[in-house]
C-alpha positions, 0 to 999 in steps of 0.5 A: 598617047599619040605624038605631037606633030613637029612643027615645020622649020623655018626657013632660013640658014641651017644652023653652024657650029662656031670654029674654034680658033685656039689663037684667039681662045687662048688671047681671051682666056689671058685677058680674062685672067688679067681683068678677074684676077689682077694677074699679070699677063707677063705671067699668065700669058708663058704657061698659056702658051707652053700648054699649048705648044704641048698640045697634039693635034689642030690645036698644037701651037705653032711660033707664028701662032703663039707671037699672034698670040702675044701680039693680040694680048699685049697690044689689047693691053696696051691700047685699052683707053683707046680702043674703050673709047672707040667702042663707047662712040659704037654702043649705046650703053655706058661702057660700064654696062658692057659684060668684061667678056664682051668689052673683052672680045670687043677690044680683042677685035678693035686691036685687029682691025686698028692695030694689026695688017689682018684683013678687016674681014677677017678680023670681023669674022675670027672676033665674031667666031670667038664670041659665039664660042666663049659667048654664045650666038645672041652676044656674038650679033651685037659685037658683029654690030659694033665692029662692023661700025669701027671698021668703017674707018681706020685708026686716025680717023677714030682718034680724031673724032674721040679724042678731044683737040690738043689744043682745048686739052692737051692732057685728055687728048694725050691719053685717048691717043696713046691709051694712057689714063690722064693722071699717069700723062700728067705725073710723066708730063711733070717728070719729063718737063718739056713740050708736047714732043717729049711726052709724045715720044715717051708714051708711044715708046710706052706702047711699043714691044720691049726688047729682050736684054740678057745680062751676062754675069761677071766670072759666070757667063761673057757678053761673047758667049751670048752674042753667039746666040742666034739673034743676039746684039750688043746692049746699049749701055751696060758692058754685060748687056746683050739684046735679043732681037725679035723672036728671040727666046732667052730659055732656048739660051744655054747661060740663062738655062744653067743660071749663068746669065739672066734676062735684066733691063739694061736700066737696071744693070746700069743701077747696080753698076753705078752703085758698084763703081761709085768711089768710096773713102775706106774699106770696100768688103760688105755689101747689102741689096735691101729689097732684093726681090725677085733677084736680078740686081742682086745677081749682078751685084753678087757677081761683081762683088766676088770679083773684089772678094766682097760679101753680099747680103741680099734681104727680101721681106717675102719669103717666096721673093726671097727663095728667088732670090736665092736660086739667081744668086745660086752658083755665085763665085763669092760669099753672100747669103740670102734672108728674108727680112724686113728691110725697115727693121734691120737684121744687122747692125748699123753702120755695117756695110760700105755698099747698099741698095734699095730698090724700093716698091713703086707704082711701077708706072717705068716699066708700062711698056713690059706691063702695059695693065698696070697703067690701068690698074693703078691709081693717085691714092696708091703713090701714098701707100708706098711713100712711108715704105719708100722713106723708111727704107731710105732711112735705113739703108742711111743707117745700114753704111758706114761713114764714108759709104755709099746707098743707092735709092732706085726705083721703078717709076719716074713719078716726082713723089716716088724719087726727087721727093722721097730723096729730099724728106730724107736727106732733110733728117740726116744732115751728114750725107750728101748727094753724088753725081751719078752721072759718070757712072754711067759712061756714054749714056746721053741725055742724062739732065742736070744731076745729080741723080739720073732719070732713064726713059724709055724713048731716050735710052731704049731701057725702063724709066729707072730713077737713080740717087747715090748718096754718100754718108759723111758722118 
């Protein structure tokens, strides 16, 4: 059979293969774990970049380029809801007609053009490379479109044409411009109280990269043994807080490397502080962390207990949150141990210790700047799933101390539904108790309202939005 005679090729340019940019790759991959599997990038993101700074080679990551790395995933992140809502004003499709990966690619390059110093060029280039390589040629022309178009002006000007004026809707124009969803602004609004500076304040501190804060375990490690890290300040707040300023690597620290130290918010130090040093009437010996997973405030409290000789029980409902807990607790100078149990169906008698801690399971909606997802993630509904767990565990802990003890009630959110009245309905059922001011616990911390429990924020003490009540059980 005689052969066809090929056809002519056209004329035009000669086909390129697309450049691989790991930095990039890598920053989809992460986005994509969070969109696929409700991950946290806080998780998906370490092992990322470990695999790759092990790789030989182009492909071997640099420090330059993992913080590039870090910076396109959180800031993405972060800066969803307006970044969604500049490329909605750029398409011509609903944005829920946009494929995830392609929303993804957008929104990784939108966050260069608007929220990085890459040249604009460059940012369109790099993103269109990175669609032809996890897209293919055809999806790569359209987002080479739509970022050409959001390239045209910078982000002011984009925010003042899709967010609406303040002054027709305060709420919706707060979200678009600080990339909140508009029930969490609200719920925040309500917290904080206030005019428009307030939540201003609080949301772009939302949007802004946290510190890391080491903690120094008493008897174990001593806030001058961190300060002599490269890159290391004092805390704020806490005695045993120490700040690692940017670029600082809590695993490259030998303390945290050997147990001895650990990396926990200076709001949470504070919670476990409070609870240590609140008076008592009668003994001071038993101590119990209630919901002490993944371990951080059980650690502080086991180390300031065995300065007293007292024993700490630390319970965790999951068996695998209780094994973390138990290697942060490892190494510690006094008695205490570590069980897996469910804390709204005690493992111990009533009215058997003098100390109690619940930390209970929240929205999490304090911690947006360290899990900026979150914010996307969750929803009104969900503060009604955690409200029976919040007020059974308050209850117990009620039951768990002795008369004249004391139970701290902590939780990660400042959500009115999650604190003051979780606090309320439950003190309404155990009339022999009462509220202590926890401000003079927390010496030299400023702005801590009218009491008697205390409410961090981000933008006023540098520390998660932590919410605190300590209450005393009389009788």
């Amino acid at each position: 059979m005689s052969e066809q005679p090929r056809r002519p090729r056209k004329p035009g340019k000669p086909y390129r293969r697309p450049q691989k940019d790991p930095v990039r790759i890598l920053a989809f991959e992460a986005l994509r774990a969070v969109d696929e599997r409700d991950a946290y990038a806080n998780l998906v993101l370490p092992p990322l970049l470990r695999k790759a700074r092990e790789k030989e080679g182009p492909e071997k990551f640099d420090a330059r380029d993992a913080a590039l790395a870090t910076e396109l995933v959180y800031g993405t992140l972060r800066r969803q809801g307006t970044y969604d809502a500049i490329i909605a004003d750029c398409v011509d499709r609903p944005l829920r007609e946009v494929d995830p990966p392609v929303l993804d690619v957008l929104s990784l390059g939108v966050h260069q053009l608007l929220g990085t110093r890459i040249p604009s060029h460059a940012a369109v280039s790099a993103s269109v490379e990175l669609a032809r390589v996890v897209l293919g040629d055809g999806r790569a022309k359209f987002v080479n479109a739509v970022l050409r178009k959001v390239a045209r002006d910078d982000l002011d000007g984009w925010l003042e044409r899709v967010a609406p004026p303040y002054d027709e809707d305060p709420e919706d124009h707060l979200a678009v411009v600080h990339s909140h969803p508009r029930w969490v602004v609200s719920a925040l609004w309500d917290s904080l109280g206030g005019g428009r500076t307030g939540i201003e304040e609080l949301l772009a501190a939302d949007n802004e990269r946290p510190e890391v804060t080491l903690v120094a375990r008493p008897g174990r490690a001593t806030p001058d043994e961190l300060l002599g890290e490269e890159a290391a300040v004092p805390g704020r707040w806490s005695p045993y807080a120490v700040r690692l300023s940017e670029g600082g690597e809590p695993g490259a620290v030998e303390a945290v490397r050997e147990g001895r130290a650990g990396v926990q918010d200076e709001g949470s130090q504070l919670v476990a502080l409070a609870l240590a040093n609140a008076p008592l009437d009668g003994p001071d010996r038993r101590w119990l962390d209630g919901c002490a997973g993944p371990g951080g405030k059980a650690a502080l409290l086991g180390a300031l207990a065995a300065e007293r000789g007292a024993f700490l029980l630390a319970s965790e409902k999951q068996p695998h949150r209780a094994g973390l807990v138990a290697r942060a607790l490892d190494g510690n100078p006094g008695p205490y141990q570590v069980i897996a149990a469910d804390g709204t169906r005690p493992a111990w008698r009533p009215g058997s210790f003098d100390r109690v801690l619940v930390d209970v399971p929240c929205t999490g909606l304090g911690a947006l700047r360290r899990r900026p997802e979150a914010r996307w993630r969750r929803r009104p509904q969900d503060l009604d799933g955690f409200a029976p767990l919040q007020r059974g565990l308050l209850r117990s802990a009620l039951e768990a101390v002795r008369a004249g003890g004391v139970v701290a009630y902590a939780t990660c959110s400042p959500h009115l539904a999650e604190t003051r009245a979780v606090v309320a309905d439950v003190l309404k059922q155990h009339p022999g108790t009462e509220l202590l001011d926890a401000r003079p616990l927390l010496p030299g911390v400023p702005d801590l309202g009218e009491g008697p429990d205390v409410q961090l924020w981000p933008h006023l003490h540098g520390t998660d939005a932590m919410y605190l009540a300590l209450v005393r059980r009389t009788s």
